[in-house]
N, CA, C and O of each residue as an XYZ file, in Angstrom:
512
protein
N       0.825     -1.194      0.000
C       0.000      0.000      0.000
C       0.870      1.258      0.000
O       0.530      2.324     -0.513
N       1.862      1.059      0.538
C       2.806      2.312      1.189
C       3.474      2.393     -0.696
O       3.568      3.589     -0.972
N       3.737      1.862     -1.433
C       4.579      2.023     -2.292
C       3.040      2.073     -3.382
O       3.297      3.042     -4.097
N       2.131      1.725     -3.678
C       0.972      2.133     -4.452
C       0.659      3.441     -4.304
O       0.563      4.141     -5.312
N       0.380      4.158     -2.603
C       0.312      5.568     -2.598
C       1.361      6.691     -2.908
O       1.036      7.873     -3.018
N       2.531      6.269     -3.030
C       3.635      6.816     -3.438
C       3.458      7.122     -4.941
O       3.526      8.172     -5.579
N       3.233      5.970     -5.249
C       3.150      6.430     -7.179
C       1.500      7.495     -7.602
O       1.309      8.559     -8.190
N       0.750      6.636     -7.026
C      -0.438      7.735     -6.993
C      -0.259      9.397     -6.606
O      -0.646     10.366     -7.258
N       0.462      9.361     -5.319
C       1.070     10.963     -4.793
C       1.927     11.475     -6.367
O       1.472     12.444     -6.975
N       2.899     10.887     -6.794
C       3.703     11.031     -7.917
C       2.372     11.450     -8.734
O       1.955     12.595     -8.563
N       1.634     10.527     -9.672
C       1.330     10.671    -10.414
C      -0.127     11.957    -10.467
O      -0.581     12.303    -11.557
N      -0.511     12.344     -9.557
C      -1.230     13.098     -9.316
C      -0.014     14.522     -9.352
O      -0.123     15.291    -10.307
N       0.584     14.672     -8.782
C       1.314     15.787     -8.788
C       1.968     15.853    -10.240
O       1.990     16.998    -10.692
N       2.475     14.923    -11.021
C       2.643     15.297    -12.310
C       1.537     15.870    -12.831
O       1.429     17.058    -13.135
N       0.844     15.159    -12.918
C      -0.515     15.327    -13.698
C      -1.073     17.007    -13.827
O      -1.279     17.756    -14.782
N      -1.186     17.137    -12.372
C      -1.682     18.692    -12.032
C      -0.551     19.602    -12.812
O      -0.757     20.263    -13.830
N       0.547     19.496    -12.177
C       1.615     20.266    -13.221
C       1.915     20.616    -14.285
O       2.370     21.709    -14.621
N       1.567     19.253    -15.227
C       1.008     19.240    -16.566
C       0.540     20.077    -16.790
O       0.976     21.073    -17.368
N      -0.643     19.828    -16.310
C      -2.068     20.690    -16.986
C      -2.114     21.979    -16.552
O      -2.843     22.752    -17.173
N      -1.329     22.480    -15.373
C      -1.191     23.719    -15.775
C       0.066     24.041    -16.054
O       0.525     24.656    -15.092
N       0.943     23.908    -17.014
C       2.422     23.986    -18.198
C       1.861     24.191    -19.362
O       1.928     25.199    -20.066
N       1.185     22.995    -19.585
C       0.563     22.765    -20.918
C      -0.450     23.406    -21.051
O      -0.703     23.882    -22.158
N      -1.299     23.596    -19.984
C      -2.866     24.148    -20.887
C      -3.174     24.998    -19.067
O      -3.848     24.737    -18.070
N      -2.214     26.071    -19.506
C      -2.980     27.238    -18.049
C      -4.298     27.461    -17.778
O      -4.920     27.122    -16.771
N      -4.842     28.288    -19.124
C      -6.090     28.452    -18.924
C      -7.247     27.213    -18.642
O      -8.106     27.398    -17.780
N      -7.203     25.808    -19.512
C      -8.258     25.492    -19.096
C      -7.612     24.719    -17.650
O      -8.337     23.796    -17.279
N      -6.717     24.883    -17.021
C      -6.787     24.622    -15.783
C      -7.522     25.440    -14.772
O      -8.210     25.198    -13.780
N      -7.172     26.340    -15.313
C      -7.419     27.560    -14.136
C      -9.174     27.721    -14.185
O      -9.855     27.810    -13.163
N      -9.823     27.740    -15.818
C     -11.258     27.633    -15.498
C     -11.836     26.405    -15.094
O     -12.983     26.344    -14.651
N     -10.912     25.182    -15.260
C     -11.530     24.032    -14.507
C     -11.525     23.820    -12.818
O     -12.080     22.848    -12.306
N     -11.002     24.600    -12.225
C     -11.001     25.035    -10.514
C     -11.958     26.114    -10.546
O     -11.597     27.243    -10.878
N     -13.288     25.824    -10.190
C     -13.661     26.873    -10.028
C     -13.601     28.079     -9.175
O     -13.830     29.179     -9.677
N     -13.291     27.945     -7.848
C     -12.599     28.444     -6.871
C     -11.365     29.494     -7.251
O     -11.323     30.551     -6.622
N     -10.436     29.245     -8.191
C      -9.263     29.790     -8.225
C      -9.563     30.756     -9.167
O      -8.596     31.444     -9.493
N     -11.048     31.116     -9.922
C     -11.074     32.641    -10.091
C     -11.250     33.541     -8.795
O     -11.056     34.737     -9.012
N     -11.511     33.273     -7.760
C     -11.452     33.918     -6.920
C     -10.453     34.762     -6.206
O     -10.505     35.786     -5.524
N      -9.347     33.794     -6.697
C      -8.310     34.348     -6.086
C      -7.233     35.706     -7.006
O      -6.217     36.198     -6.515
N      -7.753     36.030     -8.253
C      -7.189     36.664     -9.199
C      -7.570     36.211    -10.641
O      -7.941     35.093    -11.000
N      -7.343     37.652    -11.586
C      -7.964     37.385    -13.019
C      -6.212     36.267    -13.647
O      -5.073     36.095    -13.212
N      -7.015     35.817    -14.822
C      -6.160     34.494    -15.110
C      -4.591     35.336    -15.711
O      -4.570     36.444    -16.247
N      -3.474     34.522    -15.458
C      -2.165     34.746    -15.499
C      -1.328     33.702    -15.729
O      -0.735     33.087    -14.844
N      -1.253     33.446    -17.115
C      -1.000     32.127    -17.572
C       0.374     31.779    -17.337
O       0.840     30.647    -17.208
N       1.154     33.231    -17.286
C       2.774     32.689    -16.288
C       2.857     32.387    -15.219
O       3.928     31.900    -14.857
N       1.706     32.554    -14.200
C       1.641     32.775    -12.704
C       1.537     31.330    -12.789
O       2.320     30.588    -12.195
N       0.082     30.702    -13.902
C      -0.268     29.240    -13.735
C       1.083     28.287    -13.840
O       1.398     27.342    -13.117
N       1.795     28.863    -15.008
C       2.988     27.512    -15.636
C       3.944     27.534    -13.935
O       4.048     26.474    -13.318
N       4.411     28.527    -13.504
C       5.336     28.932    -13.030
C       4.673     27.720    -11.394
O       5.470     27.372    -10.523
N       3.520     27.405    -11.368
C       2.968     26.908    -10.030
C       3.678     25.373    -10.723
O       4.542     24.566    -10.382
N       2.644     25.575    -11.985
C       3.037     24.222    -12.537
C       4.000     23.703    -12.465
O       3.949     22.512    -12.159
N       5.460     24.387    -12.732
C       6.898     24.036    -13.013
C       7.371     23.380    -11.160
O       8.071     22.368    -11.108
N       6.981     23.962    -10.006
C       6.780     23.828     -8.777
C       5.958     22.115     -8.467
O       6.202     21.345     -7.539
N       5.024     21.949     -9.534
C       4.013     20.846     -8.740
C       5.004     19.683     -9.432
O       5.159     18.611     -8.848
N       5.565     19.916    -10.517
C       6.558     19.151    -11.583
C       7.693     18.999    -10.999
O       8.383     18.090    -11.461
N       8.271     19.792     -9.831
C       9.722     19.438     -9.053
C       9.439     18.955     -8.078
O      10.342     18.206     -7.706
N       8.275     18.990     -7.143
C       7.553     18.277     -6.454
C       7.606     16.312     -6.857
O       8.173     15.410     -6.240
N       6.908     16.279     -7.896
C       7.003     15.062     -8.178
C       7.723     14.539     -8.376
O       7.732     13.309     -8.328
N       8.868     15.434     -8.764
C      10.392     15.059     -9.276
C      10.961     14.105     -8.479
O      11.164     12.913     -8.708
N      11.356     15.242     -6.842
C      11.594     14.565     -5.248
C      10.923     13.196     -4.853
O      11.457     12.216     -4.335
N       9.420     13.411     -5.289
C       8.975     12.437     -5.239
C       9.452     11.036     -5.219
O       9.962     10.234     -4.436
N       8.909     11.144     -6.866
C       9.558     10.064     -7.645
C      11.458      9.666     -7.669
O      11.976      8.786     -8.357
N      12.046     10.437     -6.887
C      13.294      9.960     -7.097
C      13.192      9.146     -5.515
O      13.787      8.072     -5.419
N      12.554      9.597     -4.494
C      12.389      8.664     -3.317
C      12.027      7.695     -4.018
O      13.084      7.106     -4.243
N      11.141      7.095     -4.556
C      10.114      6.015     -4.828
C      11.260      5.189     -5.894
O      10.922      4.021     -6.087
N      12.181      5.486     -6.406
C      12.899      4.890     -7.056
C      14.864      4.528     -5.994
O      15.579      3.529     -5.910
N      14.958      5.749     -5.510
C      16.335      5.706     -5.207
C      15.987      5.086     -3.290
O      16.951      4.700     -2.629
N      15.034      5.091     -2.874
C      14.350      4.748     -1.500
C      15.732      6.263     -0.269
O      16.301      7.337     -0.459
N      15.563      5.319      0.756
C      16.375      6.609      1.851
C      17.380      7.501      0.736
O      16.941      8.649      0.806
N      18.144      7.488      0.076
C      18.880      8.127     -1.035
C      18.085      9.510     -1.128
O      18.324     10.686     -0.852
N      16.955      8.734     -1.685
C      15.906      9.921     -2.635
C      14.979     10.835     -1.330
O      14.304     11.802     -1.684
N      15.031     10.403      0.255
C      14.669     11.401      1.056
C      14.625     13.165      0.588
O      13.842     13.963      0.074
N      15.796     13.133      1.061
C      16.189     14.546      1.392
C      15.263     15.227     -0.268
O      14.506     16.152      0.026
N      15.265     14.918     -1.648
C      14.379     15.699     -2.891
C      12.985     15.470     -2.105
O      12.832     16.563     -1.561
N      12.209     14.905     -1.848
C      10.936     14.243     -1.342
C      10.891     15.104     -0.195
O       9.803     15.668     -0.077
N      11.864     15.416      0.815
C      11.369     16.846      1.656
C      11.275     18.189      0.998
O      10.467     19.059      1.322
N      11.851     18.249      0.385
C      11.892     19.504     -0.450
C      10.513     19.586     -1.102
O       9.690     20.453     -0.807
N      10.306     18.569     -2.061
C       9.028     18.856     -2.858
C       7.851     18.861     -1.565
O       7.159     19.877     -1.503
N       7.615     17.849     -0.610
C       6.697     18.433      0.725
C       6.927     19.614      1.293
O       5.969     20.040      1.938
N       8.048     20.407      1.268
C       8.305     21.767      1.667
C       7.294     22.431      0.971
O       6.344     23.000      1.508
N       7.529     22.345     -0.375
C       6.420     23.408     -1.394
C       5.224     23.414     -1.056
O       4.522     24.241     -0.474
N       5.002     22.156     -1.583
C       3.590     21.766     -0.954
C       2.740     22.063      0.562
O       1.518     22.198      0.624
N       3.445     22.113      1.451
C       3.475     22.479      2.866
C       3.251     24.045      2.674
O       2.158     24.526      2.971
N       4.130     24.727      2.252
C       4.183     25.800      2.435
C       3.218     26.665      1.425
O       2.892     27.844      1.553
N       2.938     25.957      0.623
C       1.578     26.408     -0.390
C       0.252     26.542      0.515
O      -0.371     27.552      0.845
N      -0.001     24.979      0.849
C      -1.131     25.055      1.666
C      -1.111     26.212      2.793
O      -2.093     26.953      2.852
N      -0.283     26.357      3.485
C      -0.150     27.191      4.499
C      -0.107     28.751      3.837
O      -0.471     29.705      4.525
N       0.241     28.884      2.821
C      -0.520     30.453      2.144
C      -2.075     30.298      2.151
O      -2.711     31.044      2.895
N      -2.513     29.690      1.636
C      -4.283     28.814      1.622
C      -4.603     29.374      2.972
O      -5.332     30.358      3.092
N      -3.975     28.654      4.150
C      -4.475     28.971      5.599
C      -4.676     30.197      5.473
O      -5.776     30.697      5.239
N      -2.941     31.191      5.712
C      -3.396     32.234      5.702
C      -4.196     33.423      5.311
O      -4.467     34.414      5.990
N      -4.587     33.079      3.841
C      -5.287     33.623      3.331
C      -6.843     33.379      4.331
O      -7.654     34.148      4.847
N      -6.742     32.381      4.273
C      -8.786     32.587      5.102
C      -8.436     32.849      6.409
O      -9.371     33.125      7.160
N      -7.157     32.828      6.934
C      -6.880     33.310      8.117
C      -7.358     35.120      8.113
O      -8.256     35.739      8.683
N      -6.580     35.402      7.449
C      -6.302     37.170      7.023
C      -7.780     37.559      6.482
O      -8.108     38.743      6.557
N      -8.556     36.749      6.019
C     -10.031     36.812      6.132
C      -9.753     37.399      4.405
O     -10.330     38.399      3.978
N      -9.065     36.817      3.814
C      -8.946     37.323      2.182
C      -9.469     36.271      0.966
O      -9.525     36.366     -0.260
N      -9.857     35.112      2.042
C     -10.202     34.108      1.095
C     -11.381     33.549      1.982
O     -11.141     33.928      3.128
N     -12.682     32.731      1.958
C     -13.685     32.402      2.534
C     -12.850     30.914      3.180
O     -11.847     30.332      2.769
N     -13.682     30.657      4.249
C     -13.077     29.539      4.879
C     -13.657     27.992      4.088
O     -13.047     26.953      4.341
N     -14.797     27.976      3.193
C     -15.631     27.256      2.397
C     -14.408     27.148      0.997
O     -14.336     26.065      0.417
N     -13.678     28.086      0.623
C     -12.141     27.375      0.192
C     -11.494     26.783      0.298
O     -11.176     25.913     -0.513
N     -10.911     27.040      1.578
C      -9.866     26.227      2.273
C     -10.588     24.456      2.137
O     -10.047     23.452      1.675
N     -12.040     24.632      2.770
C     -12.632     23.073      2.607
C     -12.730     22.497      1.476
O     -12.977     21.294      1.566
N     -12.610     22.973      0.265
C     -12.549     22.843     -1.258
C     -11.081     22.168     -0.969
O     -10.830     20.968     -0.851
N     -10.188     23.279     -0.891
C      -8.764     22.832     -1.055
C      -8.520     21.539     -0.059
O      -7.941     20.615     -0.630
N      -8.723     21.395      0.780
C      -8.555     20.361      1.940
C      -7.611     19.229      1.183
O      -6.437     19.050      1.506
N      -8.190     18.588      0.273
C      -7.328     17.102      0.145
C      -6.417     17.586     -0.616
O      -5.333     17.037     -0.416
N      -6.391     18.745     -1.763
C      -5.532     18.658     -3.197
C      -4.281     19.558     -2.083
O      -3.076     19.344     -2.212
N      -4.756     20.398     -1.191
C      -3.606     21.979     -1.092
C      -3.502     21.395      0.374
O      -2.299     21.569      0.571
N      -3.962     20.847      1.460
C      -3.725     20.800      2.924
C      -3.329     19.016      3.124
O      -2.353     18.787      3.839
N      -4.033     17.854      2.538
C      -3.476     16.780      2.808
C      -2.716     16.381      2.149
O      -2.048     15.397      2.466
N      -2.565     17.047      0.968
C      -1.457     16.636      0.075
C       0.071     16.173      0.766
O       0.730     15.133      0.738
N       0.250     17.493      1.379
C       1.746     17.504      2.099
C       1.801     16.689      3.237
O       2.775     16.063      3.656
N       0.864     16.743      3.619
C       0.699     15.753      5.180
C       1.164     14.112      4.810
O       2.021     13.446      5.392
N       0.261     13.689      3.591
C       0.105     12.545      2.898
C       1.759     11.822      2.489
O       2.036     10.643      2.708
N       2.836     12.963      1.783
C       3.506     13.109      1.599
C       5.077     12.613      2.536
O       5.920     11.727      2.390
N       4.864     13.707      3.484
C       5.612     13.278      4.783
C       5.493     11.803      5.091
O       6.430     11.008      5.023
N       3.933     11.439      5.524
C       3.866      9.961      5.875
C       4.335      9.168      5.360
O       4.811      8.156      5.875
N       4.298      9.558      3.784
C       4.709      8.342      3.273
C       6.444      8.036      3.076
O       6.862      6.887      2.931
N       7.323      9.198      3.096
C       8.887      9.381      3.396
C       9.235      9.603      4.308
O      10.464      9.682      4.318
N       8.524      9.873      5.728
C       8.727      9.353      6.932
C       9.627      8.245      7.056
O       9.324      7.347      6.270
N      10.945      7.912      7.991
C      11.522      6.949      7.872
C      11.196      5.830      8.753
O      10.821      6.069      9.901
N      11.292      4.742      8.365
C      10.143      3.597      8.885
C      11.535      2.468      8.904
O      11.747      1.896      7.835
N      12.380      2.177      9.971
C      13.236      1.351      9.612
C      13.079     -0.086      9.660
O      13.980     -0.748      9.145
N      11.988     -0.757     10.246
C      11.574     -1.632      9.968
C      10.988     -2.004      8.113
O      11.047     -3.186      7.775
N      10.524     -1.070      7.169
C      10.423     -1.634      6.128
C      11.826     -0.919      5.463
O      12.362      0.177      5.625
N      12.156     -2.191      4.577
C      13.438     -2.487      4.140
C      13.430     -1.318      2.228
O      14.426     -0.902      1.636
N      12.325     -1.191      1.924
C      11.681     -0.654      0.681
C      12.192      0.743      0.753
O      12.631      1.289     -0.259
N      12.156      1.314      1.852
C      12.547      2.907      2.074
C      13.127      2.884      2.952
O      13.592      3.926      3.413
């Protein structure tokens, strides 16, 4: 399970990255939520994108290189971590509705959590 959610985490974070590299706009109108946050900015989108794409990078080099590939795999949970936590602050600072943040919940707040757990070092399994 631990190495199935790993590639899923991977492949979801490519994926998103993708689609906004390749095709900003219809990412950005397919969130409906994220007109809220500003009119569309198709460098702002790639530039997240290029971020969700080094993310997976770390990822995927844990999931291949195991303890080796740690230290990229904190980094890309750094982003991620620290993304969501703009999210917070924003409905913190009362600039974004808190009915966002619950939108964002799994893609922008468990993402990183999900992340950690799974490159968490576990020395009993021999895999990582």
């Amino acid at each position: 399970m631990h190495k199935t959610l790993t590639w899923l985490v991977i492949a979801a974070l490519t994926t998103n990255g993708c689609l906004m590299l390749f095709g900003p706009e219809g990412w950005y109108r397919s969130v409906d939520r994220i007109m809220a946050t500003g009119p569309f900015n198709a460098h702002f989108v790639r530039d997240i994108g290029c971020a969700y794409l080094a993310s997976a990078a770390g990822v995927f080099h844990f999931a291949v290189a195991g303890s080796q590939g740690r230290p990229a795999a904190w980094v890309g949970a750094g982003f991620l971590a620290m993304h969501g936590l703009v999210h917070v602050w924003d409905v913190a600072a009362g600039r974004m509705p808190f009915d966002h943040l619950l939108k964002d919940a799994i893609g922008v707040l468990l993402l990183p959590v999900l992340i950690v757990w799974l490159v968490w070092p576990r020395p009993h399994l021999k895999t990582h």
